[in-house]
C-alpha positions in Angstrom: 94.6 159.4 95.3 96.2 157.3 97.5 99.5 159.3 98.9 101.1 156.7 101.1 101.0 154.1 97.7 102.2 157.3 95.4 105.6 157.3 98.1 105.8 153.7 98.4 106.1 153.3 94.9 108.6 156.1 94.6 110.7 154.1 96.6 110.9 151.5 93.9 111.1 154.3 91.5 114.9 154.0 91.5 114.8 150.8 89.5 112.1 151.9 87.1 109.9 148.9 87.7 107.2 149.1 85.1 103.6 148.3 85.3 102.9 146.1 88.5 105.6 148.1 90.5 104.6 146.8 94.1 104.5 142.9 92.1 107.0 140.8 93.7 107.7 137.8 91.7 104.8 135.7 90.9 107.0 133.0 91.2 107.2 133.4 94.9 103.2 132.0 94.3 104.5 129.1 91.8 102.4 131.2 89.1 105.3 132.4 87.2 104.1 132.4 83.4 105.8 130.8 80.6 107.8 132.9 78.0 106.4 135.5 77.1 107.5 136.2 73.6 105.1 137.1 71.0 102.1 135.6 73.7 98.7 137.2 74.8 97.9 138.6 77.9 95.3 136.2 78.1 97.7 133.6 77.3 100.0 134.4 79.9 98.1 135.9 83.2 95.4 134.0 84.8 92.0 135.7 85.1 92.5 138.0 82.6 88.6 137.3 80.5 88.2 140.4 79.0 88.3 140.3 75.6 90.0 143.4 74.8 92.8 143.0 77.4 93.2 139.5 76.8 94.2 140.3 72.9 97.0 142.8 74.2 100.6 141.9 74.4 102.3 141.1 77.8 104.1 144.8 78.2 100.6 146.7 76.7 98.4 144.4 79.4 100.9 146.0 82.1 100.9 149.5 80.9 96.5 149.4 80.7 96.6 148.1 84.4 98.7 151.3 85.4 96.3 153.1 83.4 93.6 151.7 84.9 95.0 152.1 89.0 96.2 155.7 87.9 92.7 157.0 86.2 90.6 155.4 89.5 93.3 156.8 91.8 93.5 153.2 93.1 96.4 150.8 93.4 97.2 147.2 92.6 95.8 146.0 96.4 92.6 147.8 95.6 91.9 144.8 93.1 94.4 142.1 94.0 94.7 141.1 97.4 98.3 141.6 99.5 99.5 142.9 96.4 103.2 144.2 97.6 103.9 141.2 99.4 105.0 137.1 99.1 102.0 136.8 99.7 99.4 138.3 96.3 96.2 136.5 95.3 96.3 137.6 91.5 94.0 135.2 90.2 91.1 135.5 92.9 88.2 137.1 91.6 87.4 140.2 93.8 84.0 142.9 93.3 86.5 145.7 92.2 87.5 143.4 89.6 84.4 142.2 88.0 83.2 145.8 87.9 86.6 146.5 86.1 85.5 144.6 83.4 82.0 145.7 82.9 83.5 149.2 82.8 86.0 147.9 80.0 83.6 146.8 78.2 81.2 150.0 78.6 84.0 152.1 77.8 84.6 150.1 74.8 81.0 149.9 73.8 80.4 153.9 73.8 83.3 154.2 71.1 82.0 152.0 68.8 78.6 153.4 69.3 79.2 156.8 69.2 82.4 157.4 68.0 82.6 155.3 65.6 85.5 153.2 67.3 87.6 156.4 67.7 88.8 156.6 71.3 86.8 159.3 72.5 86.0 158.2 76.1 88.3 156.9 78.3 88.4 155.4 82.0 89.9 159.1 82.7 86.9 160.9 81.0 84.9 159.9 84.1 86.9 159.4 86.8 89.8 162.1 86.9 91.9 160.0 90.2 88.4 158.9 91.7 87.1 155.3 92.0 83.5 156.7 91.9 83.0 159.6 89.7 82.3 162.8 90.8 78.8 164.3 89.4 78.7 168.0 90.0 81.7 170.4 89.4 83.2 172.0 92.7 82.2 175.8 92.1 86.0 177.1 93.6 87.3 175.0 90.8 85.2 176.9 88.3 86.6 180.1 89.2 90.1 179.2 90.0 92.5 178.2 87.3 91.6 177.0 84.0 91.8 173.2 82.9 95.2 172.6 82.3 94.7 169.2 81.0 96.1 169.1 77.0 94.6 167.1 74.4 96.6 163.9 73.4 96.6 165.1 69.6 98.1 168.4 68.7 95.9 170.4 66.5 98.4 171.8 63.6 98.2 176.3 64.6 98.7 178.2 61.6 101.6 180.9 61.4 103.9 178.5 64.0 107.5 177.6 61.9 107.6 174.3 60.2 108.3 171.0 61.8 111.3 170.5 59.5 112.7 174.3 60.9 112.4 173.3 64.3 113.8 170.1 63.8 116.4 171.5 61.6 116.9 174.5 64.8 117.4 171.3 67.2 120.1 169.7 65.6 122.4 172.8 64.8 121.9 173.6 68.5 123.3 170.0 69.5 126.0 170.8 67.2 125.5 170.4 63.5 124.2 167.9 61.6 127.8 167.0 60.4 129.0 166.4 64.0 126.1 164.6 64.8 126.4 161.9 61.8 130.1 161.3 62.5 128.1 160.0 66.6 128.5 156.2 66.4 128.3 155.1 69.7 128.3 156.5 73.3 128.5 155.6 76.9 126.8 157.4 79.6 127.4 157.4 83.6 126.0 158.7 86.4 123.2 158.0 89.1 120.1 157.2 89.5 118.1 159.1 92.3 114.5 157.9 93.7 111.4 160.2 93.6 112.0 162.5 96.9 114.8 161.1 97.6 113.0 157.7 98.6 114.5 154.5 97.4 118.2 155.1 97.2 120.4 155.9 94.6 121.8 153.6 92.2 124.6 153.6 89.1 122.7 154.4 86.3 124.4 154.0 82.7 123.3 154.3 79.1 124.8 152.4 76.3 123.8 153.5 72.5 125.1 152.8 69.3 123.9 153.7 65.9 121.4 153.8 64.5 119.2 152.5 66.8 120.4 150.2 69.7 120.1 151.3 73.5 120.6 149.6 76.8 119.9 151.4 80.1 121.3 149.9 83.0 120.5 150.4 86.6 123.0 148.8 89.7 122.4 148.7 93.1 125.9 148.0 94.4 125.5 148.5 97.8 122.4 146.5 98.0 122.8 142.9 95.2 119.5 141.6 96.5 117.7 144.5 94.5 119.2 143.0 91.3 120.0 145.1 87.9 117.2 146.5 85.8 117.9 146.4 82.8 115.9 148.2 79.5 117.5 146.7 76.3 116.8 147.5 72.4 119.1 145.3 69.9 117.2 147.1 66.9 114.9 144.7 66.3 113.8 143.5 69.4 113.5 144.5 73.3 113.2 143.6 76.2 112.9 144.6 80.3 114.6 142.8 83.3 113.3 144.5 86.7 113.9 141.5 89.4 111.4 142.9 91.6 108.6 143.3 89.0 105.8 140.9 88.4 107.7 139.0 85.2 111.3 139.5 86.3 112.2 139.7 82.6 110.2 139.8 79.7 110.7 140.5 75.5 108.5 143.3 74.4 106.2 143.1 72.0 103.5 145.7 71.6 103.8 149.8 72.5 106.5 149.6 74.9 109.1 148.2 71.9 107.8 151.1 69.9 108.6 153.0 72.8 112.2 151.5 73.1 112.6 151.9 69.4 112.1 155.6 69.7 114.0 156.3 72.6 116.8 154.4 70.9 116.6 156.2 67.9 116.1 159.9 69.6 119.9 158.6 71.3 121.0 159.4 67.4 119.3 162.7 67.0 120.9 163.7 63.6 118.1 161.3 62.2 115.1 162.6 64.1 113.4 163.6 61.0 113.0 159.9 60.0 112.2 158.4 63.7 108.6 159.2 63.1 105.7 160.3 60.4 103.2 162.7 59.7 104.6 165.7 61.8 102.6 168.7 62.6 103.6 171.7 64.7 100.9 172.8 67.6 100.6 175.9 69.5 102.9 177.6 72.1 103.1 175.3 75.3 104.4 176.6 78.9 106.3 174.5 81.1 107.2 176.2 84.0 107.9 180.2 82.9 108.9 179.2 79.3 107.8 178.6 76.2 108.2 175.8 74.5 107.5 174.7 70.7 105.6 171.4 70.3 105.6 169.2 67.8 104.3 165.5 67.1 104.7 162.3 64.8 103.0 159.4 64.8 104.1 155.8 64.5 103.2 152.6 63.6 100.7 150.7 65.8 98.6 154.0 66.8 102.0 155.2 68.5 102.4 158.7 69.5 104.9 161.3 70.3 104.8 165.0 71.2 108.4 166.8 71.7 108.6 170.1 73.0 111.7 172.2 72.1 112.9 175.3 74.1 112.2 177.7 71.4 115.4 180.0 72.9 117.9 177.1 72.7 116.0 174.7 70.1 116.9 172.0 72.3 114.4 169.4 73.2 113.0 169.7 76.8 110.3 167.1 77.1 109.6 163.8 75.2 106.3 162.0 75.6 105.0 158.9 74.1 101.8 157.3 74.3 100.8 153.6 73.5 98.0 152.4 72.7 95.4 151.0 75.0 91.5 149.8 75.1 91.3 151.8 78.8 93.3 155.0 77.0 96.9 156.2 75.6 99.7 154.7 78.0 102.1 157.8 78.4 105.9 158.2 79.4 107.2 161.4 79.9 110.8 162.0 79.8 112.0 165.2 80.6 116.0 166.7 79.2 117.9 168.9 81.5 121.5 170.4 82.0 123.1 170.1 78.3 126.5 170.1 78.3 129.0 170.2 75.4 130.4 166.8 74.9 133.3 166.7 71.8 131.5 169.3 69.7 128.0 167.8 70.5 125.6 168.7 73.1 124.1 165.8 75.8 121.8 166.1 78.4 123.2 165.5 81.8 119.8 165.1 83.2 116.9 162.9 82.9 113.5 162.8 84.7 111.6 159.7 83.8 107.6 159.9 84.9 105.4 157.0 83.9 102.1 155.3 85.2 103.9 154.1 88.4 106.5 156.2 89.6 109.5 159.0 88.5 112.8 159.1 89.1 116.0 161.5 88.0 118.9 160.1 86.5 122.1 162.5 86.6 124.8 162.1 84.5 128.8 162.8 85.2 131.1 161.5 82.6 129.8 161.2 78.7 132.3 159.2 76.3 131.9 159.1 72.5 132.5 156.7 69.8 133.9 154.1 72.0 133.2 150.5 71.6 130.2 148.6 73.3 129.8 145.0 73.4 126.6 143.8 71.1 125.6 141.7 74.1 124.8 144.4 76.5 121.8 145.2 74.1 120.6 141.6 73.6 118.1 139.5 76.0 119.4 141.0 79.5 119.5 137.5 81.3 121.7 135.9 77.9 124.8 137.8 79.4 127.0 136.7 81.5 
């Protein structure tokens, strides 16, 4: 894997650009696509002739290219020349490219085949971070330590508590389920820092109200040309603003507004038991020294999520949610740190957001309740003034 791309796109990692993070604005090529709302990816990119990526929606066609340079260890250079800079060929076909798409296709193929459609095999089954596979296992890896790679699905393990007792566990330990359904709104502030410190820091804020609407808001004050990124759920509808990503702002449509949903929901946790279907409760997980509860629920769409609770505390430590994809599941992890009491109820004051192109931490320092927000700040980002 390429280490200098993994740093230069922690620099960007402050502003959470998603999917093509090293994309400046195809605009700067006179290629900047039409609204995106409700459009295919092979409506709206050029090139794009693949028939399974070319049915995906504009924020699911991003998400399976980071799949795609993250699973081959590769980055968006490797298949689109002077990608990072004004001066990107997108459209150009290129050999890396081509083979791309017979390997779509192959991949695609095999589950139908063999699997009958289930996802089985994956871009990742093969190539683990390498563009070419490798063939034969490395016999200090066979006698070091075990796989740690964990299945996507949890497997429900007998004699583990219920997932209505843990959930139940979680909210009493944020406080009660009666202080948590008298949470209508809440503002959060703090900063923003990059991955390694790369990338500066920014103001970071959250703005939720309930049941279900959440804005996150990154400035760069000390440096306007960046712009504001902006992730925005109005309850039924979403939409990201990152001014140096490819789109500069687009509405979400396919697994990233599921995604939004849930994170906007999970803001109001006294209603976690509804946010999602079908839970099960798997077996023990470590992270770190600890050990952690896991439980899943699915969505609509084929959306996933797997929450791991500190089985001490019964406070949720790790969130991640998978999309969706014909290359394989599109994960973001997000990671809750630091709880602090807040009027009776418990917030994290610390965030760690990982996903297919970068990390960054976000630290909170000043948490106000049932205050009142503006319904703009969680509508179309570019609508406000």
């Amino acid at each position: 894997m390429k280490l200098w791309w993994r740093l230069a796109v922690a620099v960007l990692a402050g502003v959470w650009l998603s999917g093509f993070a090293s994309a400046v604005r195809t605009a700067a090529q006179g290629q900047a696509p039409a609204a995106t709302q409700t459009r295919k990816a092979g409506e709206v990119f050029k090139n794009v002739t693949t028939d399974a990526l070319k049915e995906l929606s504009v924020d699911d066609f991003i998400g399976a290219m980071g799949v795609i340079a993250d699973d081959l260890g590769l980055d968006c250079a490797d298949c689109h020349p002077n990608a990072g800079t004004d001066q990107v060929d997108w459209v150009v076909d290129t050999p890396r490219k081509r083979t791309a798409r017979r390997m779509v296709a192959m991949v695609g193929n095999i589950n139908r085949t063999n699997f009958a459609g289930v996802q089985r095999v994956t871009c990742w089954t093969c190539h683990h971070g390498r563009d070419i596979p490798a063939s034969t296992i490395a016999l200090d890896t066979l006698y070091d330590a075990p796989n740690s790679e964990k299945d996507d699905i949890v497997k429900a393990e007998p004699g583990e508590p219920s997932a209505t007792q843990i959930l139940d566990k979680y909210i009493q330990a944020l406080g009660g389920a009666q202080r948590l359904a008298g949470l209508t709104s809440f503002v959060a502030a703090g900063a923003s820092v990059g991955y390694m410190g790369l990338g500066g820091n920014g103001e970071f804020s959250i703005y939720a109200k309930a049941p279900n609407q959440r804005t996150t808001l990154i400035r760069f004050k000390d440096h306007p040309d960046r712009g504001d990124s902006t992730w925005a759920f109005s309850g039924p509808a979403g939409w990201i603003k990152t001014p140096r990503g490819l789109l500069g702002e687009y509405e979400l449509t396919g697994g990233e507004l599921d995604g939004a949903r849930l994170e906007a929901q999970m803001s109001f946790p006294g209603q976690i038991k509804q946010v999602l279907n079908n839970w099960r409760v798997g077996a023990k997980q470590s992270i770190g020294d600890r050990d952690f509860q896991v439980v899943q629920g699915t969505g609509p769409r084929n959306f996933l999520a797997t929450l791991y609770f500190d089985q001490q505390t019964g406070l949720l430590a790790r969130l991640i949610r998978y999309s969706p994809s014909p290359v394989g599941r599109m994960p973001t992890q997000i990671d809750y740190a630091d709880y602090r009491d807040v009027g009776g109820i418990k917030f994290p004051f610390e965030y760690n957001f990982k996903w297919l192109d970068g990390r960054y931490t976000a630290k909170i320092n000043d948490v106000k309740t049932n205050v009142a927000i503006d319904s703009a700040l969680f509508g179309r980002p570019s609508a406000r003034r």
